[in-house]
C-alpha positions as CSV (number, residue, x, y, z in Angstrom):
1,X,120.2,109.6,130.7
2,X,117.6,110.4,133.7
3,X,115.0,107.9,134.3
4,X,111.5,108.9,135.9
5,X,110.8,106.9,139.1
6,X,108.6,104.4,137.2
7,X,111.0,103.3,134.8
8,X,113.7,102.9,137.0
9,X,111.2,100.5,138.9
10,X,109.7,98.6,136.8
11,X,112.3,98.6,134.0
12,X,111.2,97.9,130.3
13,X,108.3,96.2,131.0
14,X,106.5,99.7,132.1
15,X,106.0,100.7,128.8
16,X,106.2,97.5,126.6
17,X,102.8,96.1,124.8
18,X,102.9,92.8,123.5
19,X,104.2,92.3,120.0
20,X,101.0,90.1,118.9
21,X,98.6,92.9,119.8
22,X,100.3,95.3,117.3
23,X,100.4,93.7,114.8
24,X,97.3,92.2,114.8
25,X,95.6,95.2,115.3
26,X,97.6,97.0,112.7
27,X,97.1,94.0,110.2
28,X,93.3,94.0,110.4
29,X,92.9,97.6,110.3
30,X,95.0,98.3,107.1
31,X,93.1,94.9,105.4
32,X,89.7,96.3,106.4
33,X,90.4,99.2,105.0
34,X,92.4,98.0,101.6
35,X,90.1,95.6,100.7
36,X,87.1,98.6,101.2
37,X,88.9,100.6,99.1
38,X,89.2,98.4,96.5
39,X,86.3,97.1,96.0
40,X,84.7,100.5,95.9
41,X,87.0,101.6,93.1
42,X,87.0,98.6,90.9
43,X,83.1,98.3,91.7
44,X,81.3,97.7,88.3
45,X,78.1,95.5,87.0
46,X,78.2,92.9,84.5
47,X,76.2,94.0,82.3
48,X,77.4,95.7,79.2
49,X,77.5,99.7,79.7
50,X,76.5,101.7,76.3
51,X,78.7,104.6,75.9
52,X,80.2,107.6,74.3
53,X,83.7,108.3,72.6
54,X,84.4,111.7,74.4
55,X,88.4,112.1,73.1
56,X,90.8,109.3,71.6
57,X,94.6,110.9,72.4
58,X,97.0,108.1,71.3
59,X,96.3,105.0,72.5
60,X,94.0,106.6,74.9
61,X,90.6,106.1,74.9
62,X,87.9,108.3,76.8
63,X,84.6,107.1,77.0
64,X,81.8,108.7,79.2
65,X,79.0,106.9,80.5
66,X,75.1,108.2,81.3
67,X,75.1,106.1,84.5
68,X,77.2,105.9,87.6
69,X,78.1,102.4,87.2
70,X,80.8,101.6,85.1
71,X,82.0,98.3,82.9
72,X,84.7,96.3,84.3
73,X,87.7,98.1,83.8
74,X,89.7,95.3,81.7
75,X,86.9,94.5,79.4
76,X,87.1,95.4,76.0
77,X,85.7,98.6,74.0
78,X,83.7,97.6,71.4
79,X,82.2,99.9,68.8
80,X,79.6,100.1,66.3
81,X,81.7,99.4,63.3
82,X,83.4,96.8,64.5
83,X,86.9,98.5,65.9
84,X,87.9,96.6,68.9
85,X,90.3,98.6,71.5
86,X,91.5,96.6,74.2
């Protein structure tokens, strides 16, 4: 209802900030930080990783690894008889 003294003067425009300028700022911060995210999470090497069958529950599979680099997340297990789960 009751406008300060510099809103009644200058209207809207006192407090409006230019559309663009959001949303570009907005835009690039949440990509910088997605894309940073993701990459750190799905990081992984190439290389084939030898590992251990921990537990099998199901269809669940839980293999540890000596290193701190893990395969690629969609490649498939592959054991030393010859089962393949993936």
């Amino acid at each position: 209802m009751f406008k300060s003294g510099v809103a009644r003067t200058f209207g809207r425009s006192a407090f409006a900030r230019p559309a663009s300028t959001i949303l570009s700022s907005t835009r690039s911060a949440v990509g910088n930080n997605a894309l940073r995210a993701l990459s750190a999470r799905y990081a992984s090497t190439e290389a084939g990783k030898t590992g251990k069958i921990h537990q099998v529950i199901g269809a669940v599979v839980d293999v540890k690894f000596d290193t701190e680099q893990l395969p690629a997340i969609l490649n498939a297990l592959e054991t030393e008889n010859g089962a393949t789960f993936g």
